[in-house]
C-alpha positions as CSV (number, residue, x, y, z in Angstrom):
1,X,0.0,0.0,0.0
2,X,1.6,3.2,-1.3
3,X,2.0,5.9,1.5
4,X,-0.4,8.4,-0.2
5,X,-3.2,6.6,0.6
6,X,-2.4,5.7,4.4
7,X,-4.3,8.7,6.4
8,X,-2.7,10.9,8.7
9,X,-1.5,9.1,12.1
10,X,-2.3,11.2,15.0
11,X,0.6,11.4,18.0
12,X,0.2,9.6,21.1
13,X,-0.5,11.2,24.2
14,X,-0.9,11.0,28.0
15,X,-4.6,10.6,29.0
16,X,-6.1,13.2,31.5
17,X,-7.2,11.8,34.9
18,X,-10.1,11.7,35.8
19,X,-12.2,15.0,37.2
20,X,-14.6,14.2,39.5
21,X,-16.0,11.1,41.5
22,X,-19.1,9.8,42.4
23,X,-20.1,7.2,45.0
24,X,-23.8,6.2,45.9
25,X,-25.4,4.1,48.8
26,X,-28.9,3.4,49.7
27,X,-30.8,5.2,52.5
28,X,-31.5,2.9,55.4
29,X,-34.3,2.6,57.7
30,X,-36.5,4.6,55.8
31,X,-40.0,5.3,57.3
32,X,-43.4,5.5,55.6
33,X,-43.3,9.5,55.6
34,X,-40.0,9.7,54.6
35,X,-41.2,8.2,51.2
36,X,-44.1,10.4,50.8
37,X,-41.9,13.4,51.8
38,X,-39.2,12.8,48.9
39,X,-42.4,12.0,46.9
40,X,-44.2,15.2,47.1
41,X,-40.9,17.2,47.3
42,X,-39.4,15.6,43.8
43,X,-43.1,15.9,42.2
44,X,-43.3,19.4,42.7
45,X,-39.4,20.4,41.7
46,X,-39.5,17.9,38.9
47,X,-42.9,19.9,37.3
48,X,-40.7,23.1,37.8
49,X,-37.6,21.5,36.0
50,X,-40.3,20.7,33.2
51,X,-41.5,24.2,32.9
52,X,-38.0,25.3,33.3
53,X,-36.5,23.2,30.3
54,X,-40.1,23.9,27.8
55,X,-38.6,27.8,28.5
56,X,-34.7,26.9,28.0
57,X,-35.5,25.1,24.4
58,X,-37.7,27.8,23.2
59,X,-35.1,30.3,24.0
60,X,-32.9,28.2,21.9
61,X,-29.3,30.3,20.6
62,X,-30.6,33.5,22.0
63,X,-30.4,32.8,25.6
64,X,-28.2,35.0,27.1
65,X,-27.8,35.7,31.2
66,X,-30.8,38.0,31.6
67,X,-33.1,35.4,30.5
68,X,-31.2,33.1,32.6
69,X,-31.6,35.1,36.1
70,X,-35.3,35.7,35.2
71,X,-36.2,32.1,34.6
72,X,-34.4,31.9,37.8
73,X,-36.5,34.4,40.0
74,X,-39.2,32.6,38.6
75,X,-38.4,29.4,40.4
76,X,-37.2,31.1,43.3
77,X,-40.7,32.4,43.8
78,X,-42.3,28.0,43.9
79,X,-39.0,26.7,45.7
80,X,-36.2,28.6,46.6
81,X,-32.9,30.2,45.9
82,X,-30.6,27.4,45.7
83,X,-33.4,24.8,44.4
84,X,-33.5,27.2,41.5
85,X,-30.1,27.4,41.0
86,X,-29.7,24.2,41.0
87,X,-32.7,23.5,38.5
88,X,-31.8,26.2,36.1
89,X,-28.2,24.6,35.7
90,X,-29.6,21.0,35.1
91,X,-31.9,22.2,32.0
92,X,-28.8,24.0,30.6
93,X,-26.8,21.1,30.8
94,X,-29.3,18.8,29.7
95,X,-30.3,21.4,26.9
96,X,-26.1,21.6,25.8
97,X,-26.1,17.7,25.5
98,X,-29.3,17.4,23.2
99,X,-27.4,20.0,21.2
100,X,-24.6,18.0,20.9
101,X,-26.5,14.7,20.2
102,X,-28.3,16.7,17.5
103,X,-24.5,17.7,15.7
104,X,-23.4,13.6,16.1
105,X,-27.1,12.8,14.7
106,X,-26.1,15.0,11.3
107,X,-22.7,13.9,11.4
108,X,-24.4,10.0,11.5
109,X,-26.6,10.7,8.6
110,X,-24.2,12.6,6.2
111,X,-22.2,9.9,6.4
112,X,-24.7,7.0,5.5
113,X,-26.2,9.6,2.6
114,X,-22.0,9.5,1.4
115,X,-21.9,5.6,1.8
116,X,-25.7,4.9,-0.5
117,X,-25.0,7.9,-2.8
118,X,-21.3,6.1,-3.7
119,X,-22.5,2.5,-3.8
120,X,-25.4,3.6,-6.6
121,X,-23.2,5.2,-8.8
122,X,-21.4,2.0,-8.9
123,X,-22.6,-1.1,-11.3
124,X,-24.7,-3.5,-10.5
125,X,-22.8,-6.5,-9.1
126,X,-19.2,-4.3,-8.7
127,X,-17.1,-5.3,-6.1
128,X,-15.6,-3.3,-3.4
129,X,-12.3,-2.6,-2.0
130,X,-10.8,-2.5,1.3
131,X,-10.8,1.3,0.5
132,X,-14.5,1.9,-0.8
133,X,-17.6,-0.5,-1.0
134,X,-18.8,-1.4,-4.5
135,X,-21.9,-1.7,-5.6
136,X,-25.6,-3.0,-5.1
137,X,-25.9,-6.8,-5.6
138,X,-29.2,-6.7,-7.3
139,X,-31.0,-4.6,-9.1
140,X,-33.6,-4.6,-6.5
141,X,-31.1,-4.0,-3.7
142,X,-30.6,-0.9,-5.7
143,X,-34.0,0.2,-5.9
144,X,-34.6,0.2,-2.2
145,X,-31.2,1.6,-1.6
146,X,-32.6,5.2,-3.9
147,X,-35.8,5.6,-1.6
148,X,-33.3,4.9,1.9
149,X,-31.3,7.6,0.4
150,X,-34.6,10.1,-0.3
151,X,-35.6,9.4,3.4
152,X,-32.2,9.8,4.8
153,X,-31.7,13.5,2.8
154,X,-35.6,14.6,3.9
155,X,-34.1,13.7,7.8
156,X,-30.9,15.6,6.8
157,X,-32.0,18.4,5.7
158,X,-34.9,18.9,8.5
159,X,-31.9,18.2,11.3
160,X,-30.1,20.7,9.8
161,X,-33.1,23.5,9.8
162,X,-33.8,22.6,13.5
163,X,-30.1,23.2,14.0
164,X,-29.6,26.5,12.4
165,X,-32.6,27.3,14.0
166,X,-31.6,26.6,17.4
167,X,-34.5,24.0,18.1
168,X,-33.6,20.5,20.5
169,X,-36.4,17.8,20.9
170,X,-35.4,16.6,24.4
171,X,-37.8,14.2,26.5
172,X,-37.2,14.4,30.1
173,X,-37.3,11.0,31.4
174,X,-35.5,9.9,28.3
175,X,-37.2,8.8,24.9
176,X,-36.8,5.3,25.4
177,X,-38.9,5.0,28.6
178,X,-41.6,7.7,26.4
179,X,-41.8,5.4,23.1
180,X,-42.2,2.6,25.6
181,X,-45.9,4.0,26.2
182,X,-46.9,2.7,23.1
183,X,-45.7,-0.8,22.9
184,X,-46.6,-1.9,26.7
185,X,-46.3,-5.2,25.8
186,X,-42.9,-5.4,23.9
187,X,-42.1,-3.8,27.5
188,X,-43.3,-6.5,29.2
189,X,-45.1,-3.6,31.7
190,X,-48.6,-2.4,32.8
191,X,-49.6,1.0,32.3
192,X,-49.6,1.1,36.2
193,X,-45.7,-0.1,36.4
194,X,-44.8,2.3,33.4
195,X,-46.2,5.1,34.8
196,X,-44.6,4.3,38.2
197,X,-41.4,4.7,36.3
198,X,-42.4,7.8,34.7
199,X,-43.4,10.1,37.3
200,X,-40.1,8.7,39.3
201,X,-37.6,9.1,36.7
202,X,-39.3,12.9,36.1
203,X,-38.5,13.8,39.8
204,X,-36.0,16.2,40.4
205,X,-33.7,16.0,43.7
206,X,-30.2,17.0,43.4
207,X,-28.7,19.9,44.9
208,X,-25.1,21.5,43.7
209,X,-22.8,21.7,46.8
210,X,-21.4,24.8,48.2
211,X,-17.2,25.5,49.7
212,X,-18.2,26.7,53.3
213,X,-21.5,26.2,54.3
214,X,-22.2,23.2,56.5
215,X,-21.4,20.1,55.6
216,X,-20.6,21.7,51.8
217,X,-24.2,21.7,51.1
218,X,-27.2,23.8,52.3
219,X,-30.1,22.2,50.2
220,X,-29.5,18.1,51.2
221,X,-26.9,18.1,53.4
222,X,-25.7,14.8,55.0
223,X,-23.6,15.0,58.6
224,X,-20.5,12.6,58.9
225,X,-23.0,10.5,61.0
226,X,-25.3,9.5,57.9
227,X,-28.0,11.8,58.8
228,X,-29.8,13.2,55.6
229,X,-31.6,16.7,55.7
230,X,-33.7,18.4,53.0
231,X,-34.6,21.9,52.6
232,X,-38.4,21.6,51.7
233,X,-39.3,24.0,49.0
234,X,-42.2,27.2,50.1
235,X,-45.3,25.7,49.2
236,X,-44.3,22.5,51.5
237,X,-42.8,24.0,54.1
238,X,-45.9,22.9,56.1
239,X,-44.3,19.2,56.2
240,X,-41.1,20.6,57.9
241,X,-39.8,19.2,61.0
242,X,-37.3,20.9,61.5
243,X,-36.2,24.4,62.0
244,X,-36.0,26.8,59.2
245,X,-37.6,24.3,56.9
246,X,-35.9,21.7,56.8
247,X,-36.8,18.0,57.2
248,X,-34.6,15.4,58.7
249,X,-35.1,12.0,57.2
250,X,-35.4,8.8,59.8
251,X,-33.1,6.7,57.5
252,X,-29.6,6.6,57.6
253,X,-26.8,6.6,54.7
254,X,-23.4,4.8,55.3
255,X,-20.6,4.9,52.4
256,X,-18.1,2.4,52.1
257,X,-16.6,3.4,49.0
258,X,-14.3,6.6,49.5
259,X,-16.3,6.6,52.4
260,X,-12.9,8.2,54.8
261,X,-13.0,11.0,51.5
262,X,-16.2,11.8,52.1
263,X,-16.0,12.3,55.3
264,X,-13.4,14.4,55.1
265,X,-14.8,16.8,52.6
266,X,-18.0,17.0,54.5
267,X,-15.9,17.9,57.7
268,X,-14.2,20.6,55.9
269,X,-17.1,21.5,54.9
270,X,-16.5,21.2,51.0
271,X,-18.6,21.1,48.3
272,X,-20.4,18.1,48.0
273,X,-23.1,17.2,45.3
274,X,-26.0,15.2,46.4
275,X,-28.7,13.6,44.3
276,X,-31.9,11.3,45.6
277,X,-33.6,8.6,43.3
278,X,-36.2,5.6,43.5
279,X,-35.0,2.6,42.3
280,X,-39.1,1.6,41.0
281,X,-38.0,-2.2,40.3
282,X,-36.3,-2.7,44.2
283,X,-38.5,-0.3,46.0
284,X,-35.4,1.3,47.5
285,X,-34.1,5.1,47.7
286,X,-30.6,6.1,47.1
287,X,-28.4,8.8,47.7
288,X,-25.8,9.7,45.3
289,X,-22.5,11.9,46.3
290,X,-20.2,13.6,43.8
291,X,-17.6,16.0,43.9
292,X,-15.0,17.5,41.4
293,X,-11.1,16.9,41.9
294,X,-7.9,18.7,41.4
295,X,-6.4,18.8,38.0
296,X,-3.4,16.5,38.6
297,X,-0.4,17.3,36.7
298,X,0.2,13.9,34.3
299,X,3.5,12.5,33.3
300,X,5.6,13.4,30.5
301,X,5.8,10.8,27.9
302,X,8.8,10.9,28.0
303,X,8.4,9.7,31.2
304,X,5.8,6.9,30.8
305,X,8.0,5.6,27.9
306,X,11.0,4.9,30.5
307,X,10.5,1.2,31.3
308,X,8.5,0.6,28.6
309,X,5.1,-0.2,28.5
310,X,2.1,-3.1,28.0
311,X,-0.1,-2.7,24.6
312,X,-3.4,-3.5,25.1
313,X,-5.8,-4.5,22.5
314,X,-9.6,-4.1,23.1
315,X,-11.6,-6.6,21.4
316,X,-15.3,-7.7,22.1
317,X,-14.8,-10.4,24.5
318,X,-11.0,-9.9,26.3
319,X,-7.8,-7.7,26.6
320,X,-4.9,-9.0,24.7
321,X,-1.7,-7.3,26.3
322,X,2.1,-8.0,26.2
323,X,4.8,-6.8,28.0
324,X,7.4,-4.6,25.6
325,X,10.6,-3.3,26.5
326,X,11.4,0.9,26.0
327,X,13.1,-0.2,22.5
328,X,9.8,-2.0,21.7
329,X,11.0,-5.9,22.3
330,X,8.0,-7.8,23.4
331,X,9.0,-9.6,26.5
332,X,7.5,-12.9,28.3
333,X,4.4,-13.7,27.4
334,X,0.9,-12.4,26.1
335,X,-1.8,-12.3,28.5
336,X,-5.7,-12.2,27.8
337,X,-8.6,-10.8,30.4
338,X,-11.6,-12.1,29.5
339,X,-15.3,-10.7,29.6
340,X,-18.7,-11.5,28.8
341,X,-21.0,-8.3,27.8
342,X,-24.6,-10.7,27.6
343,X,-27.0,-10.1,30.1
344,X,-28.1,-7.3,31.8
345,X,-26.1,-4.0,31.9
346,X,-25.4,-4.9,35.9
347,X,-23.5,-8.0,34.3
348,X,-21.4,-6.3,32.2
349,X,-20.5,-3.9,34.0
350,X,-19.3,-6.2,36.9
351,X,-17.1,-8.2,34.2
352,X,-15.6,-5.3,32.6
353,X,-14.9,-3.6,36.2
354,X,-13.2,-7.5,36.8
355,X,-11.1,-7.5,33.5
356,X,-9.4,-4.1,34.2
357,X,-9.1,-4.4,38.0
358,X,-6.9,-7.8,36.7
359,X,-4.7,-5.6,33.6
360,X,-4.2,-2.9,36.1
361,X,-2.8,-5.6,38.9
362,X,-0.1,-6.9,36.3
363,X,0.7,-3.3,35.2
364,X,1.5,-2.2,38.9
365,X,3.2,-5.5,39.4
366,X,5.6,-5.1,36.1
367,X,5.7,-1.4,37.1
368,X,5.5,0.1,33.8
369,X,2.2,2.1,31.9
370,X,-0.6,0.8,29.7
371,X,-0.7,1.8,26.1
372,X,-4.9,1.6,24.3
373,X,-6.5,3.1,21.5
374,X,-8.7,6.1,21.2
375,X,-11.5,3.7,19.3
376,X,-14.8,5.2,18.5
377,X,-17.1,3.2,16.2
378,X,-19.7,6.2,15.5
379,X,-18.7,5.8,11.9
380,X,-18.8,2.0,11.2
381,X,-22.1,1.2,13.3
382,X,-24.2,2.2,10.2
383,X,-26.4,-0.7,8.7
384,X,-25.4,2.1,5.6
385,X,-21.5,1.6,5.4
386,X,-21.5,-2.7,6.5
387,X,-24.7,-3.6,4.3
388,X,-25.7,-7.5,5.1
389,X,-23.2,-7.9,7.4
390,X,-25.5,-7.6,10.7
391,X,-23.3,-9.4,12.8
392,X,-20.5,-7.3,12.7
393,X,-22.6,-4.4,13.1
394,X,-23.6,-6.3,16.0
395,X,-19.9,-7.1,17.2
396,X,-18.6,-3.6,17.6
397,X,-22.2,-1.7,18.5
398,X,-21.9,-3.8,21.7
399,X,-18.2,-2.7,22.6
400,X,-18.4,-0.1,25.3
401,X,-14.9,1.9,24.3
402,X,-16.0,5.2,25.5
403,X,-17.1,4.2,29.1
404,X,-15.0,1.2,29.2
405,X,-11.9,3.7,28.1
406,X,-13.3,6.2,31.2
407,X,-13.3,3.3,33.9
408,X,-10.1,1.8,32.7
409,X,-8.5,5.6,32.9
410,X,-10.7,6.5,36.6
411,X,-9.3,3.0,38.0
412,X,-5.8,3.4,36.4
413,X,-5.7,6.9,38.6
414,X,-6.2,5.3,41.8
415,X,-3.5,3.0,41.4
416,X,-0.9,5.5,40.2
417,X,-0.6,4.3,36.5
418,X,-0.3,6.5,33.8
419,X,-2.3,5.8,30.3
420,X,-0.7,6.2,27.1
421,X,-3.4,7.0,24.2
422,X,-2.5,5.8,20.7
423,X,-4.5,6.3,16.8
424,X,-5.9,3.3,16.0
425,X,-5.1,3.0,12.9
426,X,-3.8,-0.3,10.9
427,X,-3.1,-1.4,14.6
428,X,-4.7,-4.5,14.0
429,X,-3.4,-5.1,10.4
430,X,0.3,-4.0,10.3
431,X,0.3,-6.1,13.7
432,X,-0.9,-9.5,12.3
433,X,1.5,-8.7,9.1
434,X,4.7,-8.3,10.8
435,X,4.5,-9.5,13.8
436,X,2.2,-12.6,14.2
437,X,4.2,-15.1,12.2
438,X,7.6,-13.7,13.7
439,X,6.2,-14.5,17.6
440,X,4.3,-17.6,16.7
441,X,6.1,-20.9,17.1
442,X,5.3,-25.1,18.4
443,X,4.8,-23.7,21.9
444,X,3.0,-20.6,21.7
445,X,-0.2,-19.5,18.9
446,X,0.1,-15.8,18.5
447,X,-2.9,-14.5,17.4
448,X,-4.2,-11.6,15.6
449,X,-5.1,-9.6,18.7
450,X,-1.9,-10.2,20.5
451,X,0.3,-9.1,17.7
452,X,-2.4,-6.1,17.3
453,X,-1.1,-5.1,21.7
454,X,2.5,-5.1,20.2
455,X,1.8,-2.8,17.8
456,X,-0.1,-0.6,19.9
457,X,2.6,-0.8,22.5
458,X,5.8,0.0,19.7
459,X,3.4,2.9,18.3
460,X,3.0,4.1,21.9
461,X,6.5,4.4,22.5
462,X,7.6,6.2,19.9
463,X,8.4,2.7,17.3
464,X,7.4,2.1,13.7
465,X,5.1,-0.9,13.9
466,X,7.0,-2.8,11.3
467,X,10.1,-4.8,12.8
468,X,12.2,-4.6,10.3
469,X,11.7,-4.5,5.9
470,X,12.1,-7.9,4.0
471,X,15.5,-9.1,3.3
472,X,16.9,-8.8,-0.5
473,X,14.5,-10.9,-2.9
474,X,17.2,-12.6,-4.8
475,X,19.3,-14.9,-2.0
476,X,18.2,-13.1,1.4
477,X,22.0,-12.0,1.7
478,X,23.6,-8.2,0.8
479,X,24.0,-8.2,-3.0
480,X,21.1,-5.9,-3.9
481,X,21.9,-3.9,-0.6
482,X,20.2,-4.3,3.0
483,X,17.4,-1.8,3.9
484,X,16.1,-1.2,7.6
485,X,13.5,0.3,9.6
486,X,15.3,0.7,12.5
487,X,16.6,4.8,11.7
488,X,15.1,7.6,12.8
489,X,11.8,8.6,11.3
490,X,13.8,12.2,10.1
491,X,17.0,10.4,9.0
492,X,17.5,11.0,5.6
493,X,18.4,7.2,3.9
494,X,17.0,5.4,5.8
495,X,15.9,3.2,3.2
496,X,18.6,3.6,1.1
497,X,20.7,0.4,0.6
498,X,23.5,-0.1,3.0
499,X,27.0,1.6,1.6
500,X,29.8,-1.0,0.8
501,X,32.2,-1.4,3.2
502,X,35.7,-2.7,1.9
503,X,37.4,-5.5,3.3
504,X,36.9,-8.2,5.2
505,X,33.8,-8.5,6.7
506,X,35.1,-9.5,9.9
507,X,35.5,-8.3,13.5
508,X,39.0,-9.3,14.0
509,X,40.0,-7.2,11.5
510,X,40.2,-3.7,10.1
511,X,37.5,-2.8,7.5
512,X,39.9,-0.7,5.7
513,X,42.7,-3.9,5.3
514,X,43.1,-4.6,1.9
515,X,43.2,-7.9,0.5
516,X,46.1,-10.3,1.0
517,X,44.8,-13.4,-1.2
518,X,44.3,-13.2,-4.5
519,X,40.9,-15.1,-6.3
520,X,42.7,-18.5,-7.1
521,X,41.9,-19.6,-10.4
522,X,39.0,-22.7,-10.6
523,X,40.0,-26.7,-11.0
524,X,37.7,-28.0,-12.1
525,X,37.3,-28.4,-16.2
526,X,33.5,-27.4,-15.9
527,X,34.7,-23.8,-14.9
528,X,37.5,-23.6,-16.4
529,X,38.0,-20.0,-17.8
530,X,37.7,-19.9,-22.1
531,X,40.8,-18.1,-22.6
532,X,43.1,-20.4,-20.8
533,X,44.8,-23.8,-23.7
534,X,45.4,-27.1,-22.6
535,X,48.8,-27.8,-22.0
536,X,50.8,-31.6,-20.6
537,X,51.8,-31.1,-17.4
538,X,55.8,-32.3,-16.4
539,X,56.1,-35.5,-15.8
540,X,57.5,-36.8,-12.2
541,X,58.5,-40.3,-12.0
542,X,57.4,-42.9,-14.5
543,X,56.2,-46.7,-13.5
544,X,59.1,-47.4,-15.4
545,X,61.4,-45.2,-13.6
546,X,60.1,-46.5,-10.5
547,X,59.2,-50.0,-10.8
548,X,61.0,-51.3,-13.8
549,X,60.9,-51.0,-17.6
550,X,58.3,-53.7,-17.4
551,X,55.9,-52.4,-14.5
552,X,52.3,-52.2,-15.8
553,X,50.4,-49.3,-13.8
554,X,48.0,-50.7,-11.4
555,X,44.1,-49.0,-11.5
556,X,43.1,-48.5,-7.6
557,X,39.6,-48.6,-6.5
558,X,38.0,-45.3,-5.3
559,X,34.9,-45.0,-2.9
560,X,32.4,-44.6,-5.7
561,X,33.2,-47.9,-7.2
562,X,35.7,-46.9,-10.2
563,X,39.3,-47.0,-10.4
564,X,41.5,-44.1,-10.6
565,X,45.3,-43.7,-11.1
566,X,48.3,-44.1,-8.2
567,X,49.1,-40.6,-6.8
568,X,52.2,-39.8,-8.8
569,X,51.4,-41.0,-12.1
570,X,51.4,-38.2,-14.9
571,X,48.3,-36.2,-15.4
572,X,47.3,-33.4,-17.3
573,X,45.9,-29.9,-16.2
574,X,45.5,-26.6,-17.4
575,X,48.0,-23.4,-17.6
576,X,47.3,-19.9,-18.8
């Protein structure tokens, strides 16, 4: 493959940590009012966070900060300051991610209308290239293919109006759960149960934390004890039972993840985020904590590339990692973490959360960094680009490499290991080409995947993929010149042949000695030079000079079964 067509390899770099944590625990010991307290209080905040995000999205571009503090004094007016603070920032955030979903939705649909609008203007029948797809099997294929691509423009072009025109269709609660409505049964649901999970997933009880109040929050603010406090909003201040409106719930929190953090922020008295939910399915109310950390200053790569590193290759079921040196030598051997992402997303969460707790064990053990790539499959999970092939489209739609890539970087933090981010590209081929085959041998089966982590690893630290280029094509030795990979990616020759060195190829020896033997002359008749004339050799001592004047020569056997002449006897040879 000619360079031209390659596309341009990004650098690697050190990933960011991560900037914020979150831990969550149930709420013990709830009683009976406790419920119908959160009830009524997430209800009523949840129909002003409605309200509050129908006025956001008609706003749309023009917003500006004096719309912003008077949708804000209109909340304060049904709940309070800080409940309206805290609402008016949630539908702005929620309002900036449908905007960006809307740009990936256009990005998504330009590219399938690229993918059909290519494919028709191919023949019938014409195959693709690893480059480009070809075209349409069948003429019918191609008929439904030109009404997808009618339907795909009309959605195009309408995304795009919404988008110039500042317009977001956001659902709160999620469109999922809203679609489900209509097909109750595909749910497996009453409308009792789905509307249960409505009205709870529309509740709105989190509260932004605050450096220097108590307990780093004056809205829900939790003690160092457990105990949980909520300020009620004005129209239900009447179920307060505490002062200054405030109730204090009979159930208790305890977290034992991060739990000595916690504590220690909430002693501080620094900002801590709190947010309360129903779990509908277990009947149980939780209590979610989050905060925001320091930027940590990350390690040069220089740095990370110091002991070398392990190259880890995501794939859909395990890790495949091996252990290189800093020149880019794997060492030992490969190692695979499996997981299994069927079932429910509790499952696979648990066996991804098991896979990298395992890499990042034999990281800190070898003491060195972990090298991955910065996948994202937005562009290949089109049914538009991979046609037929379903399961495929299956294959890397149910790859998590965005959150799996955030928990492997959030768990890598804790342990002190630094991650090294890499292009993906050719990875996976350019490993099973010069790699695979070299590594493989009676004892161990390299496979495609591990030769892809050695790739990933050499690209990481600075390394051309490629070992080393093939040998001469004529007898694998120096006679059309030697070329290597092994130079400097600026080093001008580089892949030049290898300059002639005179003399003795030797170590012993100087290479600038000049030759002491001259090329003897061959002696054998078969390469016998044309110029040279056949010419008797001297004669040494006769049969008759030795043995007599009537000696007869005697034939001798040889090995091969013939007979050949006493050493002695006259021969003839050849003289220049």
């Amino acid at each position: 493959m000619a360079d031209s067509t390659l596309r341009t390899i990004e650098a690697p770099f050190v990933a960011l940590g991560p900037s914020g944590v979150a831990i969550r625990t149930s709420i013990k010991c709830m009683s009976q009012r406790d419920r119908e307290v959160l009830s009524l209080v997430g209800a009523h905040l949840g129909s002003l966070a409605s309200a509050d995000l129908k006025a956001r999205c008609r706003a749309g571009t023009d917003h500006d900060g004096d719309q912003w503090a008077e949708r804000k004094r209109a909340l304060t007016e049904e709940s309070s300051s800080r409940w309206a603070g805290s609402i008016t920032k949630a539908t702005h955030d929620q309002w900036g991610l449908a905007r960006r979903a809307q740009l990936a939705h256009i990005h998504d649909l330009e590219a399938g209308v690229r993918t059909i609008a290519h494919r028709l203007s191919q023949p019938v029948g014409e195959k693709g290239t690893k480059r480009a797809p070809g075209g349409y099997r069948t003429k019918r294929e191609w008929f439904q293919k030109t009404r997808r691509l009618h339907v795909l423009e009309d959605r195009l072009e309408r995304e795009r109006s919404d988008r110039e025109a500042g317009v977001v269709h956001v659902a709160r609660g999620g469109k999922r759960l809203a679609r489900g409505r209509h097909h109750l049964e595909a749910a497996q649901l009453s409308e009792h149960e789905w509307r249960r999970r409505w009205s709870a997933v529309r509740w709105f009880l989190q509260a932004d934390g605050e450096s220097g109040k108590r307990f780093g929050n004056e809205t829900i603010r939790v003690s160092s004890d457990g105990e949980v406090s909520i300020k009620l909003p004005a129209p239900l201040a009447h179920l307060a039972g505490a002062p200054r409106g405030r109730y204090v719930l009979d159930g208790r929190i305890n977290f034992h993840h991060r739990g000595e953090e916690w504590a220690d922020r909430v002693s501080a008295n620094r900002a801590v985020a709190y947010r309360i939910h129903l779990d509908v399915d277990r009947g149980r109310w939780y209590l979610t904590a989050s905060w925001t950390l320091p930027p940590v200053q990350t390690v040069p790569l220089t740095t990370a590339r110091a002991n070398g590193l392990l190259g880890v290759d995501t794939n859909a079921d395990h890790f495949a990692a091996w252990r290189l040196d800093e020149h880019g030598n794997p060492m030992g051997e490969p190692r695979r973490f499996f997981y299994d992402l069927d079932g429910p997303a509790t499952c696979r969460d648990a066996q991804v959360r098991h896979a990298v707790t395992r890499l990042l064990h034999w990281a800190r053990r070898e003491g060195v960094c972990l090298a991955i790539e910065d996948l994202d499959f937005g562009a290949d999970k089109t049914r538009e680009k991979h046609g037929r092939r379903k399961r495929f489209r299956k294959l890397i739609s149910g790859m998590p490499v965005a959150r799996l890539r955030a928990r492997l970087v959030s768990m890598a933090a804790e342990l002190g290991i630094t991650i090294v981010v890499v292009d993906p590209a050719y990875t996976s081929r350019w490993g099973a080409e010069h790699w695979q085959k070299p590594l493989s041998s009676k004892n161990r089966k390299t496979t495609r995947h591990d030769a892809a982590g050695v790739a990933i690893g050499r690209r990481a630290l600075g390394h051309r993929i490629r070992r080393r280029t093939a040998p001469p094509p004529h007898d694998q030795s120096d006679r059309v010149g030697h070329r290597t990979a092994q130079a400097g990616h600026g080093t001008r020759g580089r892949k030049e042949t290898r300059p002639r060195i005179p003399g003795p190829r030797t170590r012993s020896v100087s290479p600038d000695a000049a030759r002491t033997r001259a090329t003897s002359a061959s002696t054998t008749v078969r390469d016998a030079p044309v110029d040279q004339v056949w010419a008797q050799g001297p004669l040494l001592l006769t049969d008759e000079e030795r043995y007599g004047p009537n000696a007869v020569p005697r034939m001798l056997p040889d090995r091969q079964g013939g007979r050949h002449l006493p050493r002695g006897y006259p021969t003839c040879s050849f003289s220049p």
